[in-house]
Backbone as JSON, one array per atom type, in Angstrom:
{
  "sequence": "XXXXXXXXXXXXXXXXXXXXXXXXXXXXXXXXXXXXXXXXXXXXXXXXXXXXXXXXXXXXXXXXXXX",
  "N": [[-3.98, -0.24, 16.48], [-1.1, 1.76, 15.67], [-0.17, 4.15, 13.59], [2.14, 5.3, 11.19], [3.22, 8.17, 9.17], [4.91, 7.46, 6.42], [5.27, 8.49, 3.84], [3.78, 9.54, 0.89], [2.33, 9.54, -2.39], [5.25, 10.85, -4.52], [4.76, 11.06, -7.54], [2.29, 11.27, -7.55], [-0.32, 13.12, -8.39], [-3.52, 15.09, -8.12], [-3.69, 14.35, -5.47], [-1.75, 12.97, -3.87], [-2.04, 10.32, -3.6], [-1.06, 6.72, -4.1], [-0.53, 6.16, -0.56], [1.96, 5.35, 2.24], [2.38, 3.38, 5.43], [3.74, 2.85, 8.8], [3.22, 0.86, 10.63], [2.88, 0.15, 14.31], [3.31, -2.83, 15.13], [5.02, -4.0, 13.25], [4.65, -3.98, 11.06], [3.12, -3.17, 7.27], [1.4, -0.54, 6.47], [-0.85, 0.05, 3.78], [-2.17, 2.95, 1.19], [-3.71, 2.67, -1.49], [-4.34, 2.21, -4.71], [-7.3, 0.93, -5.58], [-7.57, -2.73, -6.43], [-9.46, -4.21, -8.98], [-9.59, -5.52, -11.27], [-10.87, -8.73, -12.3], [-9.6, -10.94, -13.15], [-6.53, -10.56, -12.63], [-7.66, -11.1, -9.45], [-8.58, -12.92, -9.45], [-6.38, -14.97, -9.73], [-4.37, -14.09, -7.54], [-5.87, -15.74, -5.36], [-7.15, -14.48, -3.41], [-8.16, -14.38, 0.41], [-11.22, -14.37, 2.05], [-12.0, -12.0, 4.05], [-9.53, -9.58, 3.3], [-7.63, -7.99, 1.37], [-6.16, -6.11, -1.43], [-4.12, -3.58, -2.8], [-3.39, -1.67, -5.6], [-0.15, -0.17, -5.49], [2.58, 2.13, -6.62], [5.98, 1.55, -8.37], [7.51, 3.39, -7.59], [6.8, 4.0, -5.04], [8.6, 2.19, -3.65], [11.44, 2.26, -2.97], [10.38, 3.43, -0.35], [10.13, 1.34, 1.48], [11.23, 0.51, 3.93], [12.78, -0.54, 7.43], [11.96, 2.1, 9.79], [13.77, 3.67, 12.09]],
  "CA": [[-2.8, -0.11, 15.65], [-0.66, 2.97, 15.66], [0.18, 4.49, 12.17], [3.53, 6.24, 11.07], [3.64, 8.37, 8.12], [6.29, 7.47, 5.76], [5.36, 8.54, 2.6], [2.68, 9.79, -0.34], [3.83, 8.78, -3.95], [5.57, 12.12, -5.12], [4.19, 11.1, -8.38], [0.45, 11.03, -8.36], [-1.44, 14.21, -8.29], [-2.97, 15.85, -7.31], [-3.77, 13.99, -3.96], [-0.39, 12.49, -3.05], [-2.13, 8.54, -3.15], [-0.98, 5.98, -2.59], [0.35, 6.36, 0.77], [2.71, 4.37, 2.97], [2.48, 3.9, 6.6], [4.41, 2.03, 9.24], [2.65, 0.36, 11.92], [4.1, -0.68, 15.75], [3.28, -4.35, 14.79], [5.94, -5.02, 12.71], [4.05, -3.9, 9.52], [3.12, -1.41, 6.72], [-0.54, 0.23, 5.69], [-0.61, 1.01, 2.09], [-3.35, 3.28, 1.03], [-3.22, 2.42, -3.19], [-5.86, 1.82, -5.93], [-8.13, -0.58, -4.97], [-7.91, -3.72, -7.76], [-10.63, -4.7, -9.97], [-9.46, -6.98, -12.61], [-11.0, -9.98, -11.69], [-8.27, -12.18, -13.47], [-5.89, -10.73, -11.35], [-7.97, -11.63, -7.76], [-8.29, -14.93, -9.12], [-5.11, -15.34, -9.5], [-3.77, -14.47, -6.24], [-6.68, -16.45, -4.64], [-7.31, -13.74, -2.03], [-9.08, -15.11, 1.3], [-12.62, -13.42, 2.65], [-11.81, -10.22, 5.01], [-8.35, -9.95, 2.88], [-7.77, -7.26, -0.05], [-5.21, -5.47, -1.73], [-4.41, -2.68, -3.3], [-1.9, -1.09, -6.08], [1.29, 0.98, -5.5], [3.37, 2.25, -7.88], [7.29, 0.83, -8.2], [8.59, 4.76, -6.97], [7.28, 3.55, -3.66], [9.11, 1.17, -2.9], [12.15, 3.04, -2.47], [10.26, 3.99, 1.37], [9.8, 0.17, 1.97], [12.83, 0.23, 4.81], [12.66, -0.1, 8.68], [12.44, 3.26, 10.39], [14.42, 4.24, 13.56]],
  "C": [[-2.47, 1.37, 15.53], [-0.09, 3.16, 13.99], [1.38, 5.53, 12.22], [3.41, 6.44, 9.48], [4.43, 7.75, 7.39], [6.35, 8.18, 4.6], [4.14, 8.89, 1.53], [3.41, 9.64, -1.42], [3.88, 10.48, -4.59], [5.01, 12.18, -6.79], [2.53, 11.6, -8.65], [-0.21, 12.83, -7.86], [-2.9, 14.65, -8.59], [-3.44, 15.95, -5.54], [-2.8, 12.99, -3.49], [-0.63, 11.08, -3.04], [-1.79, 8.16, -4.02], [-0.15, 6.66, -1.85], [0.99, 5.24, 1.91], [2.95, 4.44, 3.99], [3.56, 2.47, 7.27], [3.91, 1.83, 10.43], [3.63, 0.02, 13.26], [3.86, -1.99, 15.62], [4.11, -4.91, 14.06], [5.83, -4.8, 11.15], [3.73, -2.85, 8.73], [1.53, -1.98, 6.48], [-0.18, 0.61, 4.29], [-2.37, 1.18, 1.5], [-3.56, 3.11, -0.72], [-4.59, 2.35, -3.35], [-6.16, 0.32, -5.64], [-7.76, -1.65, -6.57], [-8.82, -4.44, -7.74], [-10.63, -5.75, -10.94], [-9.78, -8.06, -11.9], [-10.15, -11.13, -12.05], [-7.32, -11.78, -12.14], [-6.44, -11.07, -9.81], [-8.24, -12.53, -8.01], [-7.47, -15.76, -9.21], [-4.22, -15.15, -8.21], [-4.91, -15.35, -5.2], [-6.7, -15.46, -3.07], [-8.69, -13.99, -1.3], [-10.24, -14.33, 1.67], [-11.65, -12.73, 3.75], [-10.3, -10.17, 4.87], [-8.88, -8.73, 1.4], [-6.52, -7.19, -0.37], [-5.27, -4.6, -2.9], [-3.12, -2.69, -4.09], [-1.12, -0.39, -5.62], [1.7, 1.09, -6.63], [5.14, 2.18, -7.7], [8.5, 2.59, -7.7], [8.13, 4.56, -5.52], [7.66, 2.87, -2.77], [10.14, 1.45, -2.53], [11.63, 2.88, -0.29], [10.43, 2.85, 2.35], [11.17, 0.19, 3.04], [11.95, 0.58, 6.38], [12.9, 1.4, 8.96], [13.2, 3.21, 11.68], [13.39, 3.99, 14.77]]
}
């Protein structure tokens, strides 16, 4: 998988994460805060070799096809 910048959250300091990439597959990488609350992962029922992580709602703005 090839990775394409797009983005660090201009908010967070003072190491720029999360970060937002754009793969040649069709898809994005998002580097975010791992989640812990175990209510929330038993609520999305997330599958074995399957995670996810937080963002924060200023990066979603980047969420758009690139060129």
């Amino acid at each position: 998988m090839k990775l394409e910048f797009i983005a660090k959250d201009p908010g967070s300091e003072p190491s720029g994460s999360p970060t937002l990439y754009r793969t040649d597959r069709g898809s994005w990488a998002v580097q975010g805060w791992v989640v812990t609350d175990p209510d929330a992962l038993t609520a999305m029922g997330i599958p074995e070799g399957e995670s996810c992580v937080e963002i924060p709602d200023r990066l979603v703005p980047f969420f758009q096809s690139q060129p």
